[in-house]
NUTOR-106280 format. One record per residue (C-alpha): residue in one letter; x negated, y, z negated. Coordinates in steps of 0.001 Angstrom, whole numbers, plus 500000, padded with zeros to 6 digits. Layout:
<rs>
aXYZ ...
</rs>
This chain:
<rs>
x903452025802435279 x906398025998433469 x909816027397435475 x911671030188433732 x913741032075436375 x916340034502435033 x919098032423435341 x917872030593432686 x916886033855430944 x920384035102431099 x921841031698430106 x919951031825427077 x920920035785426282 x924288034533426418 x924031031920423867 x922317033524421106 x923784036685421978 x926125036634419105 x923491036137416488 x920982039024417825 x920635042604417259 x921092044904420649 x917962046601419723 x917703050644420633 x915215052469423075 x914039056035422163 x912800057975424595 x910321060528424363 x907378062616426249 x904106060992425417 x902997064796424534 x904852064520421246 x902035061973420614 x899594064572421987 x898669061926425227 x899359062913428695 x902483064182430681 x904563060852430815 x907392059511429564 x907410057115427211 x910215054107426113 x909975052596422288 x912153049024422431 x912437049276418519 x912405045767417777 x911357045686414717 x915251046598413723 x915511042972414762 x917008040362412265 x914154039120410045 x912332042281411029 x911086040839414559 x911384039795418022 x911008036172416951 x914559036337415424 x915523035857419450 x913332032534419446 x914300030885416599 x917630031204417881 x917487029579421187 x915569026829419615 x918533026037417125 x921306026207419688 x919724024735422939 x918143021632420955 x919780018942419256 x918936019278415348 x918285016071413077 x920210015625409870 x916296016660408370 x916515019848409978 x913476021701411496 x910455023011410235 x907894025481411342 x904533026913411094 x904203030680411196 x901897033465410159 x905234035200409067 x907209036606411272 x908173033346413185 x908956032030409857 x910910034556408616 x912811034133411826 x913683030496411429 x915035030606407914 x916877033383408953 x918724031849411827 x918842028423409840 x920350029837407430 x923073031610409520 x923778028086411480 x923703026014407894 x920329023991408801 x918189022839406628 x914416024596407108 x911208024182405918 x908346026905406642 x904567026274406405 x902594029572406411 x898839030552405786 x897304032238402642 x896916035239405250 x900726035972404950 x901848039361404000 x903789039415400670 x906501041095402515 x907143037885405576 x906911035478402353 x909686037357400508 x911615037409403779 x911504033328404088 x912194033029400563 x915189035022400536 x916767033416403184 x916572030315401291 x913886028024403196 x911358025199401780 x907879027463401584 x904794026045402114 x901728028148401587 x898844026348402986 x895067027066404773 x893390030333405691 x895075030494408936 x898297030087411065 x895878026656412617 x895887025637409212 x899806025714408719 x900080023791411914 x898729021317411601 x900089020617407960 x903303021345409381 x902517018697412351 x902040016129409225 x905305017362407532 x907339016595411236 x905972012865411154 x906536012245407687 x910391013783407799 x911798013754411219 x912523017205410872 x912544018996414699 x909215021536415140 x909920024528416183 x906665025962417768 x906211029867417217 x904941030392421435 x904441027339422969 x907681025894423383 x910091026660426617 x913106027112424163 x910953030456422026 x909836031999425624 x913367031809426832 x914471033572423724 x911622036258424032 x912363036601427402 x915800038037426531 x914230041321425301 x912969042004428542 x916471041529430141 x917574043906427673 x915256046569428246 x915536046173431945 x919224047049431423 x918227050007429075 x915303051563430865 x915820050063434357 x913049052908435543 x910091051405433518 x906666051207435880 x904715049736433186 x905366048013429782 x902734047290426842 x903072044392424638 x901235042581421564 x899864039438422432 x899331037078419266 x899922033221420625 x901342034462424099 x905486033636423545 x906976037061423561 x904475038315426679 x904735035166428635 x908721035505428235 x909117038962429192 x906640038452432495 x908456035611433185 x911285037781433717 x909974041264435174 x907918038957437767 x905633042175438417 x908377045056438134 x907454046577435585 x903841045549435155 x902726044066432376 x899932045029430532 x899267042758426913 x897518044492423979 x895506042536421880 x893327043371418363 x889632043025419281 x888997040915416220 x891817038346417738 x891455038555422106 x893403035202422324 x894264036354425899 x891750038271426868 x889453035295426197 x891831032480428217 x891512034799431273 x887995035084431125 x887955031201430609 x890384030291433021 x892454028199430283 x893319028586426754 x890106028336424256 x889854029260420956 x888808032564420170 x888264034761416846 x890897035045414831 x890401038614412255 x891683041665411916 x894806043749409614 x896721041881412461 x895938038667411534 x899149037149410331 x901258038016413588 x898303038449416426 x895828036068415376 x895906032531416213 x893387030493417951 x894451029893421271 x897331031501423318 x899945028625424027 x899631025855427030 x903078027424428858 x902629030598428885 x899142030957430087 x899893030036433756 x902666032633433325 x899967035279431818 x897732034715434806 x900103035114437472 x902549038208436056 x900231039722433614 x898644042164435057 x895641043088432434 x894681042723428353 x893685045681426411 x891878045529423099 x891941047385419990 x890571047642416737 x891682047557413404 x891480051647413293 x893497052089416263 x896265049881414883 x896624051764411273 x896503055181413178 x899353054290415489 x901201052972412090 x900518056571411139 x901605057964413638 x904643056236414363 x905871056663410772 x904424061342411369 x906688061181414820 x909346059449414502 x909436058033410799 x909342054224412255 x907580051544409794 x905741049163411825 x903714046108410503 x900252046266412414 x901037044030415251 x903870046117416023 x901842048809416313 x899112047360418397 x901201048235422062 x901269052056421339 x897272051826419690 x896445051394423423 x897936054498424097 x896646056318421588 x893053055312422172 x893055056108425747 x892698051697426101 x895480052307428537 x895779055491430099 x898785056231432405 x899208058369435442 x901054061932435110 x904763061143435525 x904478057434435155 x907199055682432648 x905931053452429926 x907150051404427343 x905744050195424525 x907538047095422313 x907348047827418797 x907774044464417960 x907708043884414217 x908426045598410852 x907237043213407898 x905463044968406064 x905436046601402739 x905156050325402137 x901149051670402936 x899379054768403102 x898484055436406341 x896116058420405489 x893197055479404223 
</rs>
Protein backbone atom coordinates (compact mmCIF):
# COMPACT_ATOMS: atom_id res chain seq x y z
CA UNK A 1 0.00 0.00 0.00
CA UNK A 2 1.14 3.15 -0.87
CA UNK A 3 2.08 5.80 2.26
CA UNK A 4 0.48 9.22 2.00
CA UNK A 5 0.39 10.75 5.53
CA UNK A 6 -0.45 14.46 5.71
CA UNK A 7 2.80 15.64 6.02
CA UNK A 8 3.29 14.82 2.71
CA UNK A 9 -0.21 16.14 1.90
CA UNK A 10 0.63 19.48 3.30
CA UNK A 11 4.10 19.49 1.67
CA UNK A 12 2.55 19.15 -1.53
CA UNK A 13 -0.36 22.02 -0.76
CA UNK A 14 2.50 24.14 -0.20
CA UNK A 15 4.17 23.71 -3.43
CA UNK A 16 1.52 24.07 -5.87
CA UNK A 17 -0.21 26.36 -3.71
CA UNK A 18 0.66 29.31 -5.78
CA UNK A 19 -0.71 27.93 -8.98
CA UNK A 20 -4.26 26.70 -7.46
CA UNK A 21 -7.51 28.25 -6.93
CA UNK A 22 -8.69 28.38 -2.99
CA UNK A 23 -11.91 26.96 -4.07
CA UNK A 24 -15.29 28.23 -2.02
CA UNK A 25 -17.78 26.12 0.18
CA UNK A 26 -21.51 27.12 0.19
CA UNK A 27 -23.43 26.08 2.72
CA UNK A 28 -26.92 25.31 2.71
CA UNK A 29 -29.95 23.16 4.37
CA UNK A 30 -30.45 20.08 2.28
CA UNK A 31 -34.34 21.23 2.41
CA UNK A 32 -33.61 23.84 -0.23
CA UNK A 33 -33.07 20.65 -2.31
CA UNK A 34 -36.34 19.33 -0.84
CA UNK A 35 -34.15 16.17 1.06
CA UNK A 36 -34.10 15.88 4.72
CA UNK A 37 -33.21 18.24 7.71
CA UNK A 38 -29.31 18.37 7.30
CA UNK A 39 -26.87 20.53 6.42
CA UNK A 40 -25.20 20.34 3.51
CA UNK A 41 -21.36 21.67 2.25
CA UNK A 42 -20.78 22.23 -1.79
CA UNK A 43 -16.62 22.33 -2.26
CA UNK A 44 -17.25 24.14 -5.69
CA UNK A 45 -14.45 22.81 -7.49
CA UNK A 46 -15.38 23.07 -10.57
CA UNK A 47 -14.22 27.01 -10.23
CA UNK A 48 -10.91 25.19 -10.37
CA UNK A 49 -8.29 26.17 -13.11
CA UNK A 50 -9.10 24.12 -16.24
CA UNK A 51 -12.56 23.71 -14.79
CA UNK A 52 -11.51 20.72 -12.32
CA UNK A 53 -9.97 19.20 -9.41
CA UNK A 54 -7.31 17.66 -11.63
CA UNK A 55 -5.78 21.18 -12.10
CA UNK A 56 -4.28 20.24 -8.33
CA UNK A 57 -2.67 16.97 -9.93
CA UNK A 58 -1.19 18.08 -12.82
CA UNK A 59 0.50 20.44 -10.72
CA UNK A 60 2.26 18.35 -8.24
CA UNK A 61 3.30 16.15 -11.03
CA UNK A 62 5.18 19.12 -12.83
CA UNK A 63 6.88 20.49 -9.74
CA UNK A 64 7.74 17.32 -7.62
CA UNK A 65 9.20 15.39 -10.81
CA UNK A 66 12.07 16.14 -12.81
CA UNK A 67 10.77 17.07 -16.50
CA UNK A 68 12.77 15.95 -19.75
CA UNK A 69 13.70 18.51 -22.35
CA UNK A 70 10.54 16.36 -24.37
CA UNK A 71 8.23 17.38 -21.83
CA UNK A 72 5.29 15.18 -20.60
CA UNK A 73 2.41 13.80 -22.09
CA UNK A 74 -0.85 12.42 -20.92
CA UNK A 75 -3.87 10.43 -21.53
CA UNK A 76 -7.18 11.83 -20.32
CA UNK A 77 -10.88 11.60 -20.96
CA UNK A 78 -10.71 15.50 -20.58
CA UNK A 79 -10.51 16.90 -17.63
CA UNK A 80 -7.00 15.50 -16.68
CA UNK A 81 -5.97 16.79 -19.95
CA UNK A 82 -7.22 19.97 -19.80
CA UNK A 83 -5.39 20.12 -16.52
CA UNK A 84 -1.95 19.34 -17.83
CA UNK A 85 -1.83 21.80 -20.68
CA UNK A 86 -3.02 24.15 -18.39
CA UNK A 87 -0.34 23.88 -15.79
CA UNK A 88 2.29 23.18 -18.66
CA UNK A 89 1.56 25.94 -20.05
CA UNK A 90 1.83 28.16 -16.90
CA UNK A 91 5.43 26.41 -16.05
CA UNK A 92 6.60 26.76 -20.01
CA UNK A 93 6.63 22.78 -20.65
CA UNK A 94 6.14 21.34 -23.54
CA UNK A 95 2.73 18.89 -23.47
CA UNK A 96 1.20 16.55 -25.48
CA UNK A 97 -2.49 15.19 -24.66
CA UNK A 98 -4.00 11.93 -26.02
CA UNK A 99 -7.80 11.82 -25.45
CA UNK A 100 -10.71 9.45 -26.64
CA UNK A 101 -13.39 10.14 -29.36
CA UNK A 102 -15.72 10.20 -26.12
CA UNK A 103 -14.35 13.73 -25.22
CA UNK A 104 -16.72 16.53 -24.74
CA UNK A 105 -16.22 19.37 -27.29
CA UNK A 106 -15.91 21.63 -24.40
CA UNK A 107 -12.44 19.56 -22.46
CA UNK A 108 -11.03 19.50 -26.23
CA UNK A 109 -11.39 23.28 -26.64
CA UNK A 110 -9.93 23.64 -23.15
CA UNK A 111 -6.54 21.60 -24.19
CA UNK A 112 -6.44 23.34 -27.34
CA UNK A 113 -6.51 26.68 -25.99
CA UNK A 114 -3.95 26.24 -23.69
CA UNK A 115 -1.74 25.39 -26.45
CA UNK A 116 -0.98 21.47 -26.10
CA UNK A 117 -0.17 18.68 -28.91
CA UNK A 118 -3.94 16.95 -29.24
CA UNK A 119 -4.32 13.62 -29.96
CA UNK A 120 -7.78 12.28 -30.53
CA UNK A 121 -7.60 8.61 -30.54
CA UNK A 122 -9.95 5.20 -29.60
CA UNK A 123 -13.43 4.97 -28.14
CA UNK A 124 -12.20 5.19 -24.70
CA UNK A 125 -9.84 6.82 -22.09
CA UNK A 126 -8.04 2.74 -22.35
CA UNK A 127 -7.68 3.56 -25.79
CA UNK A 128 -5.73 6.95 -25.25
CA UNK A 129 -3.51 5.11 -22.87
CA UNK A 130 -2.21 3.02 -24.27
CA UNK A 131 -1.44 5.17 -27.49
CA UNK A 132 -0.13 7.57 -25.16
CA UNK A 133 2.10 4.63 -23.48
CA UNK A 134 3.53 4.25 -27.27
CA UNK A 135 3.99 8.09 -27.63
CA UNK A 136 6.25 8.00 -23.98
CA UNK A 137 8.62 5.25 -25.57
CA UNK A 138 8.94 6.72 -28.80
CA UNK A 139 9.72 10.50 -27.26
CA UNK A 140 10.99 10.34 -23.79
CA UNK A 141 8.44 12.62 -22.84
CA UNK A 142 7.52 12.01 -18.76
CA UNK A 143 3.69 10.29 -18.37
CA UNK A 144 1.72 11.82 -16.29
CA UNK A 145 -0.97 9.23 -15.19
CA UNK A 146 -4.55 10.83 -14.57
CA UNK A 147 -5.05 8.46 -10.85
CA UNK A 148 -2.55 6.10 -10.54
CA UNK A 149 0.44 7.92 -9.82
CA UNK A 150 1.55 9.01 -6.02
CA UNK A 151 2.42 12.58 -7.38
CA UNK A 152 -1.83 13.14 -8.81
CA UNK A 153 -3.18 11.58 -5.30
CA UNK A 154 -0.97 13.90 -3.38
CA UNK A 155 -2.31 16.76 -5.40
CA UNK A 156 -6.02 15.54 -4.97
CA UNK A 157 -5.42 15.04 -1.59
CA UNK A 158 -4.92 18.80 -1.08
CA UNK A 159 -8.67 19.47 -1.56
CA UNK A 160 -9.44 17.54 1.32
CA UNK A 161 -6.95 19.56 3.49
CA UNK A 162 -8.71 22.45 2.26
CA UNK A 163 -12.08 21.56 3.06
CA UNK A 164 -11.06 20.22 6.39
CA UNK A 165 -9.91 23.80 7.10
CA UNK A 166 -13.25 25.21 5.64
CA UNK A 167 -15.84 22.87 7.05
CA UNK A 168 -13.81 21.30 9.90
CA UNK A 169 -17.48 19.90 11.20
CA UNK A 170 -18.09 17.58 8.14
CA UNK A 171 -19.41 13.83 9.40
CA UNK A 172 -19.61 12.60 5.98
CA UNK A 173 -18.32 13.62 2.48
CA UNK A 174 -19.54 12.26 -1.09
CA UNK A 175 -17.26 12.06 -3.95
CA UNK A 176 -17.18 10.90 -7.79
CA UNK A 177 -15.15 8.05 -8.33
CA UNK A 178 -13.93 7.74 -12.11
CA UNK A 179 -10.20 5.97 -11.94
CA UNK A 180 -9.97 6.38 -8.01
CA UNK A 181 -7.16 9.57 -7.76
CA UNK A 182 -9.23 12.32 -6.29
CA UNK A 183 -11.15 9.69 -3.66
CA UNK A 184 -8.10 7.75 -2.80
CA UNK A 185 -6.32 11.28 -2.07
CA UNK A 186 -8.86 12.80 0.00
CA UNK A 187 -9.27 9.33 2.25
CA UNK A 188 -5.83 9.26 2.43
CA UNK A 189 -6.06 12.33 4.30
CA UNK A 190 -9.45 12.29 6.42
CA UNK A 191 -8.24 8.62 7.55
CA UNK A 192 -12.05 7.97 8.60
CA UNK A 193 -13.03 11.60 9.93
CA UNK A 194 -15.17 12.49 7.85
CA UNK A 195 -16.29 9.26 6.24
CA UNK A 196 -16.05 8.73 2.95
CA UNK A 197 -18.61 7.59 0.88
CA UNK A 198 -17.59 7.39 -3.32
CA UNK A 199 -20.39 7.85 -5.89
CA UNK A 200 -20.14 6.12 -8.93
CA UNK A 201 -22.50 6.05 -12.42
CA UNK A 202 -24.05 2.56 -12.60
CA UNK A 203 -23.07 2.24 -16.23
CA UNK A 204 -19.20 2.80 -14.96
CA UNK A 205 -18.94 0.96 -10.98
CA UNK A 206 -15.07 0.95 -11.36
CA UNK A 207 -15.05 0.82 -7.51
CA UNK A 208 -17.85 -0.71 -6.64
CA UNK A 209 -16.68 -3.66 -8.76
CA UNK A 210 -12.78 -3.76 -7.22
CA UNK A 211 -14.44 -4.12 -3.77
CA UNK A 212 -16.57 -6.78 -4.68
CA UNK A 213 -13.42 -8.37 -6.39
CA UNK A 214 -11.02 -7.72 -3.87
CA UNK A 215 -8.57 -5.96 -6.53
CA UNK A 216 -8.95 -3.76 -9.43
CA UNK A 217 -10.81 -5.54 -12.59
CA UNK A 218 -12.20 -4.10 -15.38
CA UNK A 219 -15.62 -3.16 -15.31
CA UNK A 220 -18.23 -1.37 -17.79
CA UNK A 221 -17.36 1.65 -18.90
CA UNK A 222 -20.98 3.82 -20.25
CA UNK A 223 -22.89 6.36 -19.27
CA UNK A 224 -23.31 10.70 -19.95
CA UNK A 225 -20.32 10.34 -17.46
CA UNK A 226 -18.18 8.60 -19.52
CA UNK A 227 -15.39 10.97 -20.31
CA UNK A 228 -14.51 11.85 -16.53
CA UNK A 229 -16.03 8.59 -14.53
CA UNK A 230 -15.51 5.90 -16.85
CA UNK A 231 -12.40 4.06 -17.19
CA UNK A 232 -11.79 0.45 -16.87
CA UNK A 233 -10.24 -0.20 -13.75
CA UNK A 234 -9.75 2.09 -10.66
CA UNK A 235 -5.86 2.65 -10.28
CA UNK A 236 -3.28 0.02 -8.48
CA UNK A 237 -2.49 2.83 -5.46
CA UNK A 238 -5.37 3.89 -4.54
CA UNK A 239 -7.35 0.78 -4.18
CA UNK A 240 -5.65 -0.40 -0.93
CA UNK A 241 -6.40 3.17 0.18
CA UNK A 242 -10.26 2.74 -1.03
CA UNK A 243 -10.55 -0.44 0.98
CA UNK A 244 -9.23 0.66 4.13
CA UNK A 245 -10.72 4.57 4.42
CA UNK A 246 -13.57 4.29 2.09
CA UNK A 247 -16.24 3.56 3.80
CA UNK A 248 -18.99 2.53 0.94
CA UNK A 249 -19.79 3.11 -3.14
CA UNK A 250 -23.07 4.37 -4.23
CA UNK A 251 -24.39 4.07 -7.76
CA UNK A 252 -26.35 6.13 -10.00
CA UNK A 253 -27.77 6.35 -13.24
CA UNK A 254 -27.59 8.46 -16.04
CA UNK A 255 -31.13 10.18 -14.90
CA UNK A 256 -29.99 10.90 -11.54
CA UNK A 257 -26.88 12.67 -12.82
CA UNK A 258 -28.79 15.16 -15.44
CA UNK A 259 -31.43 15.89 -12.64
CA UNK A 260 -28.83 16.93 -10.10
CA UNK A 261 -27.24 19.11 -13.18
CA UNK A 262 -30.75 20.53 -13.08
CA UNK A 263 -30.97 21.11 -10.08
CA UNK A 264 -27.81 22.52 -9.21
CA UNK A 265 -28.03 25.05 -12.06
CA UNK A 266 -32.62 25.76 -10.39
CA UNK A 267 -30.78 26.23 -6.72
CA UNK A 268 -27.97 27.72 -6.91
CA UNK A 269 -27.28 28.54 -10.72
CA UNK A 270 -23.94 26.21 -10.62
CA UNK A 271 -23.00 24.49 -14.16
CA UNK A 272 -21.69 21.17 -13.51
CA UNK A 273 -20.41 18.64 -16.19
CA UNK A 274 -22.10 15.19 -15.24
CA UNK A 275 -19.41 13.76 -13.16
CA UNK A 276 -19.53 16.71 -11.09
CA UNK A 277 -22.81 16.17 -10.47
CA UNK A 278 -22.75 12.52 -9.70
CA UNK A 279 -21.84 13.24 -5.55
CA UNK A 280 -25.10 15.29 -4.98
CA UNK A 281 -27.27 12.56 -7.55
CA UNK A 282 -26.81 10.30 -4.48
CA UNK A 283 -28.51 12.65 -2.51
CA UNK A 284 -31.07 13.37 -4.55
CA UNK A 285 -32.06 9.78 -5.22
CA UNK A 286 -32.20 8.81 -1.69
CA UNK A 287 -28.66 6.40 -2.85
CA UNK A 288 -27.34 8.01 0.26
CA UNK A 289 -29.61 9.10 2.77
CA UNK A 290 -28.29 11.01 5.86
CA UNK A 291 -29.41 11.18 9.42
CA UNK A 292 -31.45 14.41 10.70
CA UNK A 293 -28.76 16.90 11.75
CA UNK A 294 -25.87 15.14 10.17
CA UNK A 295 -23.33 17.49 7.99
CA UNK A 296 -22.54 16.48 4.47
CA UNK A 297 -20.55 17.51 1.76
CA UNK A 298 -20.70 16.88 -1.55
CA UNK A 299 -17.48 17.76 -4.12
CA UNK A 300 -18.71 19.26 -7.15
CA UNK A 301 -15.80 18.40 -8.88
CA UNK A 302 -15.89 19.49 -12.51
CA UNK A 303 -17.43 22.10 -14.87
CA UNK A 304 -16.50 21.17 -18.62
CA UNK A 305 -19.18 21.21 -20.18
CA UNK A 306 -21.04 23.17 -22.72
CA UNK A 307 -24.38 24.85 -22.16
CA UNK A 308 -27.52 21.91 -21.99
CA UNK A 309 -31.02 21.81 -21.29
CA UNK A 310 -31.58 20.17 -18.33
CA UNK A 311 -35.45 19.91 -18.75
CA UNK A 312 -34.73 16.70 -21.57
Amino acid sequence: MVEIDRQQVEATYARIQPYVRLTPIIEINARDFALGDFWLTLKLEHLQHAGSFKTRGAFANLLLRDIPPSGVIAASGGNHGAAVAYAAQRLGIQASIYVPTVSSPAKIERIRGYGAELVVTGDRYADALAASEVAVQRTGALPVHAYDQLETLLGQATLGLELAQQAPRLDTLLVPVGGGGLIGGIAAWCRGRPRVIGVEPREAPTLAEALRAGKPVDAPAGGIAADSLAPRQVGQLMFPIARQFVERVVLVDDTDIRAAQGRLWEMLRLVAEPGGAASLAALLSGGYAPAAGERVGVVVSGANTTAVDFTR
